[in-house]
N, C-alpha and C positions, 0 to 999 in steps of 0.2 A: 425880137423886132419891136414889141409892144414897148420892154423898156430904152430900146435906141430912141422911139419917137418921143418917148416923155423925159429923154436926158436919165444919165447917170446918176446912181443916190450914193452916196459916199458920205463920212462926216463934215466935208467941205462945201456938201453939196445937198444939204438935210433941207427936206419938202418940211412945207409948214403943214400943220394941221389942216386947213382947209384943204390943201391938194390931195391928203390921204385922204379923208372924207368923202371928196368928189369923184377918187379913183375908184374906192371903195362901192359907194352909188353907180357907178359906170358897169360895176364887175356884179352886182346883183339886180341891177334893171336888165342884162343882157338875160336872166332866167327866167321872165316869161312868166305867164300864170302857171301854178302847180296845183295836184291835188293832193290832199296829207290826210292822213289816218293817224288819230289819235285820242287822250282821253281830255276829256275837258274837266277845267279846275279854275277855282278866282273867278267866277262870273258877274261881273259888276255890270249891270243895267241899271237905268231908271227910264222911265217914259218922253222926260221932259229933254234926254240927250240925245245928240244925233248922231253919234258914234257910242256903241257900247266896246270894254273892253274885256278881254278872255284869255287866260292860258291855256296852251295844250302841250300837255306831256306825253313821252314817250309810255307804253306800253310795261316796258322791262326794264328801262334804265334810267338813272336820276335825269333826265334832258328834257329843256321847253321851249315853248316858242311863244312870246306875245301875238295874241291878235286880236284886230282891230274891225269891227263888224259893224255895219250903219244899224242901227235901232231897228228900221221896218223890218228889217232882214230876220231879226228873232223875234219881233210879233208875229210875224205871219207864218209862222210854224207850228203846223199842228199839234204838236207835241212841245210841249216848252220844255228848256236846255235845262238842265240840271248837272252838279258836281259828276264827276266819275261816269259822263254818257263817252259811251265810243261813238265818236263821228269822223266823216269824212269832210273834210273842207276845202272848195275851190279859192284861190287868193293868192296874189301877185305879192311877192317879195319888196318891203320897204326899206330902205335905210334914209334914215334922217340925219343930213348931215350935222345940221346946230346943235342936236345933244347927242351923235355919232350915238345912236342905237336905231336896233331893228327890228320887224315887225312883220305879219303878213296881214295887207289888209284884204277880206275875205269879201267874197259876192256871193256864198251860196255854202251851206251847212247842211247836212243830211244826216240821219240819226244811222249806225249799223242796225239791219234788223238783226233780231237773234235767229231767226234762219238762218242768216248769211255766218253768223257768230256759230253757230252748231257746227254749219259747216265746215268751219276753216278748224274748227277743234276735233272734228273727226278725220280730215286728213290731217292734224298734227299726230292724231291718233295711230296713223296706219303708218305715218313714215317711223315714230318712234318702236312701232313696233317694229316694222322692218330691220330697224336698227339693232335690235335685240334687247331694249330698255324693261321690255314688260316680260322679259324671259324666265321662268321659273327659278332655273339654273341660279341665277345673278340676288334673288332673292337673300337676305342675311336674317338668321333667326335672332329673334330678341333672346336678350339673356334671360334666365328663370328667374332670378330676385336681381335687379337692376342695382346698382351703386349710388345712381342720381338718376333722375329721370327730365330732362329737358323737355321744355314747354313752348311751344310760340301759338298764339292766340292776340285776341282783340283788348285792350285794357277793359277791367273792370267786364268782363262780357260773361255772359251764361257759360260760355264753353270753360271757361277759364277754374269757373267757384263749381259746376258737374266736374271734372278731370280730377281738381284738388279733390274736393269732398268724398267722391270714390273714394280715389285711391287712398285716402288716408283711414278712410271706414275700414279698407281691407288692411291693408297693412300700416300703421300708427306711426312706423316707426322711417317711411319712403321718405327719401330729399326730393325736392325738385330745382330745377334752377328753371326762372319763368320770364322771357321775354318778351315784353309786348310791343307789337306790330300794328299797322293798320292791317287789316284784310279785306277791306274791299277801296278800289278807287286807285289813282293812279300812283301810291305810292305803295302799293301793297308788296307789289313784287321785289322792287330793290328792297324792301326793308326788309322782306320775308328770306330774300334770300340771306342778307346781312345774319340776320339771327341765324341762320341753319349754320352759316361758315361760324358763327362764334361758338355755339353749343357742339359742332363736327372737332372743335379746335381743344374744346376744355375736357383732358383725359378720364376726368370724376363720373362724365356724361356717359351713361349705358347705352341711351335708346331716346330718339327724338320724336316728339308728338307735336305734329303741327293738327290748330283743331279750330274749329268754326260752326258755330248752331245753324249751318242750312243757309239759303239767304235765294233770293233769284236767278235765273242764268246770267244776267247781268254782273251781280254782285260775286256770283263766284268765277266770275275773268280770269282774275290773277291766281288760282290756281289749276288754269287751263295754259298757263305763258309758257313759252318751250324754252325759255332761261332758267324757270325754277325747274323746270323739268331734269334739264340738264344737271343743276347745282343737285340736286337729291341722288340722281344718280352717281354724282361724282362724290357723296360724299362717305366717310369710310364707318361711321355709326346707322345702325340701324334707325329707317325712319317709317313712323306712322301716321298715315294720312286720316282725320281724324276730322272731315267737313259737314258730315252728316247730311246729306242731300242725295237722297236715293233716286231720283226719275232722271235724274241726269248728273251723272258723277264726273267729276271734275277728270283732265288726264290725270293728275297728281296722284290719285286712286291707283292708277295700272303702272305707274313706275314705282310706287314706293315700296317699302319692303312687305309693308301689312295694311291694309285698309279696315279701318271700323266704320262701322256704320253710322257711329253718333259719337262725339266727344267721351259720352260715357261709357261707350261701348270699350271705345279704345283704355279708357285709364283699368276697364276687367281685364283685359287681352296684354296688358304692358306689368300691371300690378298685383299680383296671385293671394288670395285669398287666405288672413293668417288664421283664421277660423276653419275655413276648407282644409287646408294642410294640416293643421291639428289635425283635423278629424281622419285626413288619410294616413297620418302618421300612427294613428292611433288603433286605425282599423289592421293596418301594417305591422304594428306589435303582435295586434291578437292573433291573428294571422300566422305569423312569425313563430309564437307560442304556441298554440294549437299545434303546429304542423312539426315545432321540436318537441312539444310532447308525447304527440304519435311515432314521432321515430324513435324516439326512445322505448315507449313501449312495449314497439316491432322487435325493437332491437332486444331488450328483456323476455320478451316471448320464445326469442331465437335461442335465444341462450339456455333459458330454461328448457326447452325442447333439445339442442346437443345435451346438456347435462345429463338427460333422462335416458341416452341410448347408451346403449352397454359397454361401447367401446372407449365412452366417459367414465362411468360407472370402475370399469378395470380396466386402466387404461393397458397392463402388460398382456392381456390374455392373449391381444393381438400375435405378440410374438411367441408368448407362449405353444399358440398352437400353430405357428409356423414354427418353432422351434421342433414340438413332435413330429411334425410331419418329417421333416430334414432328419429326425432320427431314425424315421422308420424307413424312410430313402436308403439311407445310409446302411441298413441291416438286409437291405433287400441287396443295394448293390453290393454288399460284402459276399451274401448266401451265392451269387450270380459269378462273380467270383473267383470261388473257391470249388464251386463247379464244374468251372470252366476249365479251372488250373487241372484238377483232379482228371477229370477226362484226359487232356492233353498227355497227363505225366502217364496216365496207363498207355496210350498210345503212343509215347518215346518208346519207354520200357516194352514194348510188344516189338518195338520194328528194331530194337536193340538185341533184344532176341534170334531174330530171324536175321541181323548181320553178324550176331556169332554163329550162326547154324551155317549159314551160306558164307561166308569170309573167308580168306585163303588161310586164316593161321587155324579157322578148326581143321580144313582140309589137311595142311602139315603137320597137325595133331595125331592125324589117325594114321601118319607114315609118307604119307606125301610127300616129295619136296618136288622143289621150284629149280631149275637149273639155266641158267646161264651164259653166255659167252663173253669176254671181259674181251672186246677189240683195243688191237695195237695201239691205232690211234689215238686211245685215249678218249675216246667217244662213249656214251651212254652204254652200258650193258644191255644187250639183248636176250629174252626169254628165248629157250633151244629150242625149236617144236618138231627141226629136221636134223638128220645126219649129216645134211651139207652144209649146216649151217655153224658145226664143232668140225674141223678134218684133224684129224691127228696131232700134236703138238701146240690145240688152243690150250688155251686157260679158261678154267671155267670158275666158276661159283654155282657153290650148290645151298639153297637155301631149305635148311629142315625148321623141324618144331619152335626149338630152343636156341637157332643162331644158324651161320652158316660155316661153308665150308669152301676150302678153294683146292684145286684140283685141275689135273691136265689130259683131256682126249690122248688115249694109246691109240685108239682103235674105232671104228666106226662100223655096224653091222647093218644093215637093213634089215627090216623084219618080213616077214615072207607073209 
């Protein structure tokens, strides 16, 4: 609708400069007075002007806003403005069309107290933890002797010559790569973060040390921003939070991977002590030594102890006197034996006896014989023991001493 009433824009049909201008003006006078949070920076006053003028920057990211503030407005402020204050500002949206730029011009600036500043960083605090940012688990160990060790700190600042200095007293031999930042004010955070993405980027880098000598709650802001918060989290080298401000520690503290207490704490905790390690190397030989000389010792004690038992001393006795025993086994089970057999063979020979005494051929020795009937049939011979059992006309077989004989029933008599 908007554009049916101001006509068609087309190449045919191109607004001059002043229409964009005025449309432009039309579309940020309809916004009204606003209020803004930010950090102020460029503050140009003098007394003799009746507008002073100011920027304010974004918190986290490179963005600003000109403004335009009457003079009385910042004398009558009890606390006078200074680079890097967080304030809030009431002020109406300008645009000027004659040199098409924009501006807020301000009726009223308030300082953040740092109450209100603790506050908003201890629930930055609880939702990151929520998040799982400060979780043990997610923690990354430094390496034990680092390849390069990455630096971000203030140019030329104490933190910067304590971190070197250490670390180079402990170990002579450490690299650093060392990038300077602002750290405090409103461009701390994009630059801070800028550095961690360059030093996360460069594969030489072990272990990152972001480090600052302390400063105000004010001055340490930018490492309470929930952007660097995040950038440290997401990056894939280990990092050390290295601000040195104990009564009130930055978040940066509970996301990173390690926090020191002081700049120099961090370059002991990152860079190991070539003096130290000599000396536990050293302590670890003798150690080492001692403990293979006693086993060796043990071990020649041992030795000398089998040497000295008898069955060292000769080593065959062993079998030797299982060899006797097996022989004297052996003579026993022989004697066992032949005892045995011996008994046995007299009692053959005894029952061998008594079946020549009792057998049928001593009986047809002494005149006996054995007689017979040989049936027709062809059937088994039967023993005689009756008269009915030969009638007249059998055939017998008579069995004597030395053989037998065959023979035929005359006659059958009974005996009375």
């Amino acid at each position: 609708m908007a554009a049916q009433k101001q006509g068609a824009n087309s190449a045919e049909t191109a607004w001059p400069v002043r229409r964009v201008n005025e449309s432009v003006k039309g579309w940020i006078d309809r916004l009204g007075w606003l209020w803004v949070e930010g950090q102020l920076t460029q503050i140009n006053m003098k007394p003799s002007w009746k507008l002073s003028y100011l920027t304010l920057r974004d918190t986290e990211i490179e963005q600003s806003i000109s403004l335009t503030c009457p003079t009385d407005v910042l004398r009558s402020m009890t606390t006078p403005l200074r680079d890097g204050d967080r304030v809030i500002i009431h002020g109406k949206p300008s645009y000027y069309p004659g040199r098409g730029t924009f501006s807020l011009s301000v009726s009223e600036i308030r300082h953040v107290g740092v109450g209100e500043l603790l506050a908003r960083i201890e629930t930055l605090r609880r939702t990151l933890a929520a998040e799982g940012l400060f979780d043990p688990a997610r923690k990354r160990r430094l390496p034990y002797l680092p390849n390069k060790v990455g630096l971000i700190t203030g140019r030329g600042s104490a933190a910067e010559r304590d971190v070197l200095a250490v670390a180079q007293s402990r170990w002579p031999d450490v690299q650093f790569r060392v990038i300077n930042t602002a750290v405090q004010g409103a461009n701390a955070v994009p630059e801070v973060i800028q550095a961690l993405q360059q030093l996360d980027a460069d594969p030489e880098v072990d272990v990152i040390i972001i480090a600052r000598g302390g400063g105000s709650v004010e001055d340490l802001l930018p490492f309470s921003e929930e952007s660097l918060q995040r950038a440290v989290a997401a990056a894939g080298t280990p990092v050390v939070s290295a601000i040195g401000h104990e009564p009130d520690n930055p978040v940066l503290d509970n996301v990173a991977d390690l926090r020191a207490a002081t700049p120099t704490d961090a370059a002991k905790k990152v860079v190991p002590d070539v003096a130290e390690e000599r000396l536990i190397l050293s302590q670890a030989r003798s150690r080492m030594a001692g403990a293979l000389r006693g086993w060796v010792r043990r071990e020649q004690q041992g030795l000398d102890s089998l040497r000295s038992r008898p069955v060292l001393a000769d080593p065959m006795r062993p079998i030797t006197q299982r060899r006797e025993e097996l022989d004297r086994a052996m003579s026993l089970i022989r004697r066992d034996v032949r005892y045995l057999l011996s008994g046995e063979t007299a009692a053959i020979s005894a029952l061998r006896g008594q079946i020549a005494t009792l057998g049928p051929s001593a009986t047809l020795a002494r005149g006996y014989s054995v007689v017979q009937v040989l049936p027709r049939d062809g059937s088994e011979p039967e023993v005689v023991t009756s008269i009915t059992q030969s009638p007249p006309g059998s055939q017998l077989r008579i069995r004597v001493g030395d053989g037998s004989i065959t023979a035929a029933a005359m006659a059958a008599t009974a005996s009375n």
